[in-house]
C-alpha positions in Angstrom: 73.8 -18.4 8.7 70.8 -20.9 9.0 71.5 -24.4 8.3 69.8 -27.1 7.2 68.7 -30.3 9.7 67.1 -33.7 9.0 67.1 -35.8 11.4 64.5 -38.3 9.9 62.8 -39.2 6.5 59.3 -39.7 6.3 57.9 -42.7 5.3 55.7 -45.8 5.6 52.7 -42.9 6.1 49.6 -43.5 4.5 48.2 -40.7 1.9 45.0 -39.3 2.8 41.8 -40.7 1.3 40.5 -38.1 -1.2 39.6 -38.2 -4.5 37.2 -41.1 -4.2 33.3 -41.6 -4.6 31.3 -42.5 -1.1 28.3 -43.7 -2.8 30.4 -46.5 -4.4 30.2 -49.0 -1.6 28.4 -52.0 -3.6 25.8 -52.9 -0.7 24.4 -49.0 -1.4 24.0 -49.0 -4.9 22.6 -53.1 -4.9 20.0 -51.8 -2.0 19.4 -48.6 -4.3 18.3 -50.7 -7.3 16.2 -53.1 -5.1 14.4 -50.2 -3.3 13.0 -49.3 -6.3 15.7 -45.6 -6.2 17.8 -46.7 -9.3 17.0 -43.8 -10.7 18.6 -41.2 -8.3 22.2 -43.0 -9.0 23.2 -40.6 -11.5 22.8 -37.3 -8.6 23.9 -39.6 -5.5 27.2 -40.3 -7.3 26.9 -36.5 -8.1 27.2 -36.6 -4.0 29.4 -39.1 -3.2 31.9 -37.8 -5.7 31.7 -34.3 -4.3 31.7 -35.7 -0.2 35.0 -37.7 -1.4 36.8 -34.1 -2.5 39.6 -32.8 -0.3 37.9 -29.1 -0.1 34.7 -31.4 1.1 36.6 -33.0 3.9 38.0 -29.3 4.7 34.8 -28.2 5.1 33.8 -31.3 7.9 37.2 -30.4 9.8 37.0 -26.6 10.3 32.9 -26.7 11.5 34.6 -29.1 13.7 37.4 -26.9 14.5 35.4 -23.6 14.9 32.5 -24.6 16.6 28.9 -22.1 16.7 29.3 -19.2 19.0 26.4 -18.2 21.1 25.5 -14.4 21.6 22.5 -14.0 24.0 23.3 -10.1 23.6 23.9 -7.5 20.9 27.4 -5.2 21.7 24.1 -2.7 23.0 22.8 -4.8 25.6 19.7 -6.0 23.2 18.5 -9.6 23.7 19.5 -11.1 20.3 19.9 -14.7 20.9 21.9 -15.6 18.0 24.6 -18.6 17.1 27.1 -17.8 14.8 28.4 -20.5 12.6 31.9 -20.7 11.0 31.6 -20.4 7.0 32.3 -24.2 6.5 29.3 -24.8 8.1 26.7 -22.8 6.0 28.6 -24.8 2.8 27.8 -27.7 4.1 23.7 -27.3 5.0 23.8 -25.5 1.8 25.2 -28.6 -0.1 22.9 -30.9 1.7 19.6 -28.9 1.2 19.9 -28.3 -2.5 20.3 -32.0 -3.2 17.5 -32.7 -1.3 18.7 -35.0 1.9 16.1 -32.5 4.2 12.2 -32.7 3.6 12.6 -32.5 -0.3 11.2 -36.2 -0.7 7.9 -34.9 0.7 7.2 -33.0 -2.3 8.4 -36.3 -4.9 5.8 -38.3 -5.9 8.2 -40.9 -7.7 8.7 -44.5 -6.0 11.5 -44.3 -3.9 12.0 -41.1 -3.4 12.6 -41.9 0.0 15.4 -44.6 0.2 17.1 -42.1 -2.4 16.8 -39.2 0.1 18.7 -42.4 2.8 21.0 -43.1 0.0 21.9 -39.6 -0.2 22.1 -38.4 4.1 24.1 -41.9 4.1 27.2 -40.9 1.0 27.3 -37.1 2.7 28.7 -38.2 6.1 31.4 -35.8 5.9 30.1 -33.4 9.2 27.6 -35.4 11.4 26.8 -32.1 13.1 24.9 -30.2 10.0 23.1 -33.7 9.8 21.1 -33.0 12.9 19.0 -29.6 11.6 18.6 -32.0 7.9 17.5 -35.1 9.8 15.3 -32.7 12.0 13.5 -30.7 9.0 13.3 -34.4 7.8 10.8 -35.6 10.3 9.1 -32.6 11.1 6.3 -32.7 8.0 5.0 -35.5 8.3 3.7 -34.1 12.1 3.7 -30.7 10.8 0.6 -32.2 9.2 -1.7 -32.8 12.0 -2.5 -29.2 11.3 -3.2 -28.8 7.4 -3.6 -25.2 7.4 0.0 -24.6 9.0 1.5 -27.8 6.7 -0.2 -25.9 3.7 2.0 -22.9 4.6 5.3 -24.3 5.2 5.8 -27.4 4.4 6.2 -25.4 0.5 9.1 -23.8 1.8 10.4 -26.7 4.4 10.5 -29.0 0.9 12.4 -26.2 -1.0 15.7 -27.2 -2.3 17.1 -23.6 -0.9 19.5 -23.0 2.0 18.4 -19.3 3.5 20.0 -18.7 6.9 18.7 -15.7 9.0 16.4 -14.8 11.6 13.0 -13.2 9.6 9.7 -13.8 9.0 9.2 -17.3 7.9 6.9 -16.5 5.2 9.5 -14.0 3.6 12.1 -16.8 3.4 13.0 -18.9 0.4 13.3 -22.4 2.5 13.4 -23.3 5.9 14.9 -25.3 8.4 13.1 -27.1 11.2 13.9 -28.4 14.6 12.6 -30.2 17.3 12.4 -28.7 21.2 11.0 -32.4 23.2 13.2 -33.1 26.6 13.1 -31.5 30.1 15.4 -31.8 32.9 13.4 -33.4 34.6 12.0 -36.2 32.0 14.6 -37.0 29.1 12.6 -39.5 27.1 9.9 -39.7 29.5 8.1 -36.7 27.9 5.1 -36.9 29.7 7.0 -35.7 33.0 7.6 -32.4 31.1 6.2 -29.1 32.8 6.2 -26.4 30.3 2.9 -25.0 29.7 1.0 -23.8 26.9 -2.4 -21.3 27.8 -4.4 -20.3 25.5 -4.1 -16.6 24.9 -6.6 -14.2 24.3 -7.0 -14.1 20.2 -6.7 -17.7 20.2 -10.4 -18.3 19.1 -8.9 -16.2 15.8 -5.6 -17.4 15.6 -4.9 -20.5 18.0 -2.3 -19.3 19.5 -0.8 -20.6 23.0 1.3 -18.6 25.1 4.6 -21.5 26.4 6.3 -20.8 29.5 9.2 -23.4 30.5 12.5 -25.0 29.7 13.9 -27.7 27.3 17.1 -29.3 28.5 17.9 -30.4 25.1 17.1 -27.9 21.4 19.2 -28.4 18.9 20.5 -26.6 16.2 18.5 -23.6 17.4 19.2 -21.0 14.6 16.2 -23.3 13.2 13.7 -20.9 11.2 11.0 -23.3 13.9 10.3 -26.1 16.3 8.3 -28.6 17.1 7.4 -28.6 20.9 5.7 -30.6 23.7 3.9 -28.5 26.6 1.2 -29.3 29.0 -1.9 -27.8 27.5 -5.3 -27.7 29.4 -6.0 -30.9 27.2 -3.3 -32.4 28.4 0.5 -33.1 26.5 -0.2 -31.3 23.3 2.5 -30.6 19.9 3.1 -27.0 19.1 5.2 -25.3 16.3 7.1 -22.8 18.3 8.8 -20.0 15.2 12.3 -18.1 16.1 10.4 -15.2 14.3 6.8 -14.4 14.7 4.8 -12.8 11.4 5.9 -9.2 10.9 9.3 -9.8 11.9 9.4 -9.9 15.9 11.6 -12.0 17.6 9.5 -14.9 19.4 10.2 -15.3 23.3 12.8 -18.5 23.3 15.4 -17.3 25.7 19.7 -19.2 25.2 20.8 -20.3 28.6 23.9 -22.2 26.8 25.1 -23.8 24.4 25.8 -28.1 25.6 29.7 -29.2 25.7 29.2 -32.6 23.6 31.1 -35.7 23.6 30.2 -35.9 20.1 30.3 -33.5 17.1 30.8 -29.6 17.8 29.9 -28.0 14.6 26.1 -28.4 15.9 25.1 -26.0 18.5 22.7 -28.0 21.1 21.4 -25.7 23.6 19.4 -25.3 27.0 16.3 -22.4 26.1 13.4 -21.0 28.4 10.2 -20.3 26.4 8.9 -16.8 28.5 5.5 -16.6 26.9 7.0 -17.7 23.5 3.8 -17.9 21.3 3.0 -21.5 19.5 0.4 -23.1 17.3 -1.3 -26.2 18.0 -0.5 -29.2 15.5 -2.8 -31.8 16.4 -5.5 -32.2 19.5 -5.0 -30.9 22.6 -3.4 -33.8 25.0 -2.6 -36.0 22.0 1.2 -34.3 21.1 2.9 -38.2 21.7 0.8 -39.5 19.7 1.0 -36.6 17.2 4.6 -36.9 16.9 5.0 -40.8 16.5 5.6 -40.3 13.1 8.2 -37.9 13.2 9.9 -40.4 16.1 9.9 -42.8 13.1 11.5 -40.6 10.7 14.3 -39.6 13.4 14.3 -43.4 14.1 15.4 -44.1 10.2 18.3 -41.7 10.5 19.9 -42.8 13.4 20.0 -46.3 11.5 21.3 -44.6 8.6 23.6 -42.0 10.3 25.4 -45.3 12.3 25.4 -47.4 9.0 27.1 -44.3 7.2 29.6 -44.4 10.1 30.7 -47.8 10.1 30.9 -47.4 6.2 33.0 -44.4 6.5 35.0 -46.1 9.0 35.7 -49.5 7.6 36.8 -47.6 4.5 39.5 -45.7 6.2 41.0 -48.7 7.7 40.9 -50.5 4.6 42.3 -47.8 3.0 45.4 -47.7 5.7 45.8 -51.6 5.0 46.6 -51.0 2.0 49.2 -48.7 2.6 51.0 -49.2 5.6 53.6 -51.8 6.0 54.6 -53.7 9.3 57.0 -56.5 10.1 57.9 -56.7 6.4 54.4 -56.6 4.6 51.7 -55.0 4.3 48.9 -54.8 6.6 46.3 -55.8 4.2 48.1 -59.2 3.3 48.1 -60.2 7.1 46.1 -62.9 8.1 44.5 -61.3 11.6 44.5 -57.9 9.7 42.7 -59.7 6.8 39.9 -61.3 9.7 39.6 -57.7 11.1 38.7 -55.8 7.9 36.4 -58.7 6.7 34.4 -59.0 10.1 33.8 -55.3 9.8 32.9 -55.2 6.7 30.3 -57.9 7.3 29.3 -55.9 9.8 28.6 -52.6 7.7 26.8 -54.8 4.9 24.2 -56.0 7.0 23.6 -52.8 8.7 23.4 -50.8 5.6 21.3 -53.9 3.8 19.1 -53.4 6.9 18.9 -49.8 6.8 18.0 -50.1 3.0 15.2 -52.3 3.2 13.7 -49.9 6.2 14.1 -46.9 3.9 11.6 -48.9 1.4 9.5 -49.9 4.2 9.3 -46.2 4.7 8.5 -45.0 1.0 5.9 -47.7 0.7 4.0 -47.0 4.1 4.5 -43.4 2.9 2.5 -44.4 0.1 -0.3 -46.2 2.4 1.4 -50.1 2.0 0.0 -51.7 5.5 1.7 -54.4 5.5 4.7 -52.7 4.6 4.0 -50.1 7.7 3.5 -53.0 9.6 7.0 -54.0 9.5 8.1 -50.7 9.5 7.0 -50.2 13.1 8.8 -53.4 14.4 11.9 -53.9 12.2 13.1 -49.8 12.8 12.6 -50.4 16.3 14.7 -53.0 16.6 16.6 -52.4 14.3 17.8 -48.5 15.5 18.6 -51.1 19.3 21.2 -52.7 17.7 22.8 -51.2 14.8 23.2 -48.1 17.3 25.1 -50.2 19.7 26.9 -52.1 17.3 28.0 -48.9 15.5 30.7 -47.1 18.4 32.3 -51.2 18.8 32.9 -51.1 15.2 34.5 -47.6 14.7 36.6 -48.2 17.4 37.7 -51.5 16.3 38.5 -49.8 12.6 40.3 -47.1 14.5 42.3 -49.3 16.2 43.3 -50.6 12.6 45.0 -46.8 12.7 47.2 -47.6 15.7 48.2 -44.6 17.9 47.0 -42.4 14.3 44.2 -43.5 15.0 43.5 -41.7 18.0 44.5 -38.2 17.0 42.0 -35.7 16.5 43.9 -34.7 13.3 42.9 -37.8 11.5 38.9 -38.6 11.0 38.3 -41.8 12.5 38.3 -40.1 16.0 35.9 -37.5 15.1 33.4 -40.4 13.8 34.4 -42.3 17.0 33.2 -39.4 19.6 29.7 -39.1 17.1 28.3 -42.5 17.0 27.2 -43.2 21.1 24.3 -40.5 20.3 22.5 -42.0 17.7 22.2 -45.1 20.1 20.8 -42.2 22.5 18.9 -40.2 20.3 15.1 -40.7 20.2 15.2 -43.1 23.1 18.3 -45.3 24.1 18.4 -48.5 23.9 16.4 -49.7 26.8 13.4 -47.7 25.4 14.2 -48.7 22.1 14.1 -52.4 22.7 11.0 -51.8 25.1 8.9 -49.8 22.6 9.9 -53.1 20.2 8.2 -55.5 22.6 5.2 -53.0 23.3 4.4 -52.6 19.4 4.1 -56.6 19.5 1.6 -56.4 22.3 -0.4 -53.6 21.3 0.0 -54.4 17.4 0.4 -58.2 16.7 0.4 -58.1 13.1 3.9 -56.5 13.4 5.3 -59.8 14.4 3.1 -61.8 11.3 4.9 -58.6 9.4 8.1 -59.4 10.7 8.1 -63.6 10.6 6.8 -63.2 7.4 10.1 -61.0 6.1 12.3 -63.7 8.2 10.3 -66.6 6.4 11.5 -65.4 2.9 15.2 -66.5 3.9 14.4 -70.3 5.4 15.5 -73.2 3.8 19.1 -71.1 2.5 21.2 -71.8 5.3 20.4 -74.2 8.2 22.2 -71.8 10.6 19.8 -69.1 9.8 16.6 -71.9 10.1 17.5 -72.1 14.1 18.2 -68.4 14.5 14.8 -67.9 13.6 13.2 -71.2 15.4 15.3 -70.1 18.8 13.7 -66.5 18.3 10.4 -67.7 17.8 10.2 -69.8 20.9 11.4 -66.5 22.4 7.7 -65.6 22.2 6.5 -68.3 23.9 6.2 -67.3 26.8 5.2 -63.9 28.4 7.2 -64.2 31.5 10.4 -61.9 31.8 9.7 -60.0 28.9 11.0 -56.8 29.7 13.9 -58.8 31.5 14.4 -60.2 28.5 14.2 -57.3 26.2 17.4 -56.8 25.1 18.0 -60.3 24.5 14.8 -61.0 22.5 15.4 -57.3 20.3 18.8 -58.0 19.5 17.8 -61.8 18.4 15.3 -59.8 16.0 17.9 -57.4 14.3 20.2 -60.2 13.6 17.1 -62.4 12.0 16.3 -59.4 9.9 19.9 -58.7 9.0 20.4 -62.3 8.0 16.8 -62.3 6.0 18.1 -59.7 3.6 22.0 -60.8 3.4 20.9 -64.4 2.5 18.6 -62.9 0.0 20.7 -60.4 -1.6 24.4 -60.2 -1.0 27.4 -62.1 -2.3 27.2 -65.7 -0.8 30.4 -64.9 1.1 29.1 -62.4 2.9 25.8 -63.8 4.2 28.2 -67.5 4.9 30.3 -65.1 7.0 27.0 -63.4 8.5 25.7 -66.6 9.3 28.6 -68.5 10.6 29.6 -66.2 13.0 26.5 -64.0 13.9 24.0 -66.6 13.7 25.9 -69.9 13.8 27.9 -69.0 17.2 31.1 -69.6 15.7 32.3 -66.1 16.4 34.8 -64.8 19.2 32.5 -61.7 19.5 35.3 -59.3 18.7 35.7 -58.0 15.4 38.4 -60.2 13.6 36.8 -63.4 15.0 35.5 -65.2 11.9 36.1 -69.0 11.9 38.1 -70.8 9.6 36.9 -71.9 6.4 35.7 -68.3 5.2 36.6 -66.6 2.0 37.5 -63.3 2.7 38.8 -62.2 -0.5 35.6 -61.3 -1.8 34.8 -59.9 1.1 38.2 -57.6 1.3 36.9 -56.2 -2.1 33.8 -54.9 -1.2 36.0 -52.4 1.4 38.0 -50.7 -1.2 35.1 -50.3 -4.1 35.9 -47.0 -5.3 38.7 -45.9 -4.1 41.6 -44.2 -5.8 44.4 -45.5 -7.5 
């Protein structure tokens, strides 16, 4: 006969955090109305609501848990070149597509389409891997569209609110997913180093096609329906849309070496591929493929901003959320003075990067929409913008994960899945040397993006005298021309906080931006999190972490 054991009872364990809404935090749905996207609320809640649902969560923790399969070879021996995907995963892209958080705004005419499309990629942070392939699809059309007659056929199905997975014929599909095949060994971000080549074939007075031969050290998401491409054309560096599957249904020449072991999320397969005469179309001019994809850079750009800021939102939540229901040494965590400085600092943190990001994302939909000036600061304030809230990002979910204790660092819990994620986005599209670099090379080679950018700061002088110096110290910055790239990190990072502080001041709770100034900008700040001076009110801070949460 089996008996019954207990050794120990368990308590003092915090619930898990389901049942809530993501696209509650208040600095979202403030930025939302400001953006001139008010009147997406109604389907991002829709979203939030739906990302804050256990089977939701479920679905982030097995594409996790089962991660994509490559199979270079049929059970026959037939070159098939396929990655299989766990169930979760297809749920997921399928979820994101028909709301629209891939290339759907391209096809809304409505103001703010845009910033509701960065609304939306930021509440559905539940699986960063299934974000790439979105993000990618994303930036692809507004490239795509250096060749009209190739945008005219796809970008109809790239905008399509339809999830269709499978290897066929583009044209017989009823949406598409796109990708983006850029890096060589050799190069990384230094594209112009790259040595795959693209010859003209034969028919290509008919059809301009190119024949690629080469290797990309980096492709992901490769079950992508195509791919945007950089190869060395007899023009020089040239763009080329590179299919999986040509017209009539044959397989196109892109050969799997591997699938990459990440640090970061598993549920997206990135893979090393050879192109073996792997036929592609020319988007743009012969020798002009940087300059042809600098607009997609600045779409990828956006996401990274808004992938970290959805991050540090996700992860301040969870802590707060443990605060609340954990006790220690007699009280609860959330009623404890250095615990109290911790969740406030970080949420300080997460408001002015998601302010930040927000006021980009209406950059964005107004340059979209031919606003100069508004393109103007566009080009500077993403640039350095993506620097720093990319670095900030991994110090600040480590910091809430700390909050966890030893919980914390379990893979069962989320806080350490989000904690492996955020170094890429600091590395995607350049890292932050060639981030803060191409910052200080848009000022030299475009000097109305500084006006654009003093001219933001200027709308915040004369609210807070710590702010007034930030801004005169960063202007003397400019000065002088010595050291610059030296410099670059120092001068970039002096920018995001201006900018940060411009829109705080402006448009969040006056303990917030005192908090923001006082500690960023004002120097009274430890420079870990849970280092804010004396004298601030956190209370109305500490509410802004646990806006829609259960219970």
């Amino acid at each position: 006969m089996t008996g019954t054991h207990t050794t120990h009872e368990v308590f003092n364990q915090v619930p898990p955090l389901v049942g809530h809404n993501t696209a509650a935090d208040p600095a979202l749905r403030e930025g939302l109305e400001r953006e001139g996207a008010g009147w997406a609320l109604e389907e991002i809640d829709e979203l939030g609501r739906l990302a804050g649902t256990a089977e939701t969560q479920d679905w982030g923790r097995l594409a996790e848990r089962v991660p994509p399969r490559l199979h270079t070879h049929d059970r026959y021996g037939r070159r098939v070149d396929e990655v299989e995907y766990v169930p979760a995963y297809h749920q997921l892209m399928e979820t994101a597509v028909s709301h629209g958080l891939h290339a759907a705004p391209w096809a809304d005419d409505r103001p703010g389409a845009h910033v509701a499309r960065a609304a939306k990629f930021m509440v559905w942070s539940v699986d960063a891997g299934h974000g790439c392939p979105i993000s990618m699809t994303y930036a692809v059309v507004p490239a795509l569209r250096a060749n009209p007659e190739l945008a005219a056929r796809f970008e109809p199905l790239l905008t399509n609110r339809e999830y269709d997975f499978g290897l066929r014929d583009p044209a017989t599909k009823r949406g598409l997913v796109a990708g983006m095949s850029m890096t060589e060994k050799q190069g990384g971000s230094d594209v112009r180093a790259n040595t795959t080549t693209a010859t003209p074939q034969k028919s290509a007075v008919s059809d301009g096609t190119y024949a690629l031969v080469g290797h990309k050290w980096f492709t992901s998401a490769p079950m992508s329906d195509m791919f945007l491409t950089l190869a060395q054309a007899p023009g020089g560096l040239s763009c080329f849309l590179v299919p999986r599957v040509l017209p009539g249904g044959e397989r196109n020449a892109m050969r799997f070496l591997r699938l990459k072991d990440k640090l970061g999320n598993r549920s997206n397969a990135s893979s090393e591929i050879e192109y073996d005469g792997a036929t592609g179309w020319l988007v743009g001019e012969e020798g002009r493929g940087v300059r042809t994809i600098v607009e997609m850079v600045n779409m990828t750009r956006l996401d990274c901003v808004i992938g970290s800021s959805a991050g540090m939102r996700t992860a301040v939540a969870l802590a707060a959320h443990h605060a609340r229901h954990r006790s220690a040494f007699g009280e609860l965590l959330v009623d404890q003075p250095a615990m109290r400085n911790v969740l406030a600092d970080l949420q300080v943190e997460s408001e002015a990067a998601t302010t930040a990001m927000l006021r980009l994302a209406g950059a964005n939909d107004r340059a979209i929409r031919g606003d100069e000036g508004e393109a103007a600061l566009r080009r500077i304030a993403l640039a350095v913008t993506k620097y720093y809230v990319c670095k900030r990002a991994p110090i600040a979910v480590g910091e809430a994960l700390e909050c966890l204790g030893g919980n914390g660092y379990i893979e069962d819990f989320d806080l350490a899945r989000i904690y492996r994620e955020m170094p890429l986005l600091s590395i995607w599209e350049g890292s932050g040397n060639v981030a803060a670099l191409d910052a200080l090379r848009a000022i030299a080679r475009e000097p109305h993006t500084l006006d654009a950018f003093f001219a933001e700061a200027d709308l915040a002088t004369g609210a807070d005298p710590r702010y007034d110096d930030a801004v005169d110290r960063l202007k003397k910055e400019f000065t002088s021309v010595d050291d610059l790239q030296l410099r670059a990190r120092r001068i970039v990072e002096q920018m995001a906080l201006v900018f940060q502080g411009s829109q705080l001041l402006r448009h969040a709770p006056a303990a917030v931006a005192d908090a923001f100034c006082a500690s960023r900008l004002g120097r009274d700040w430890g420079g870990a999190f849970g280092t804010l001076p004396t004298g601030i009110d956190l209370a109305p801070i500490l509410e802004r972490t646990e806006t829609g949460f259960p219970g």
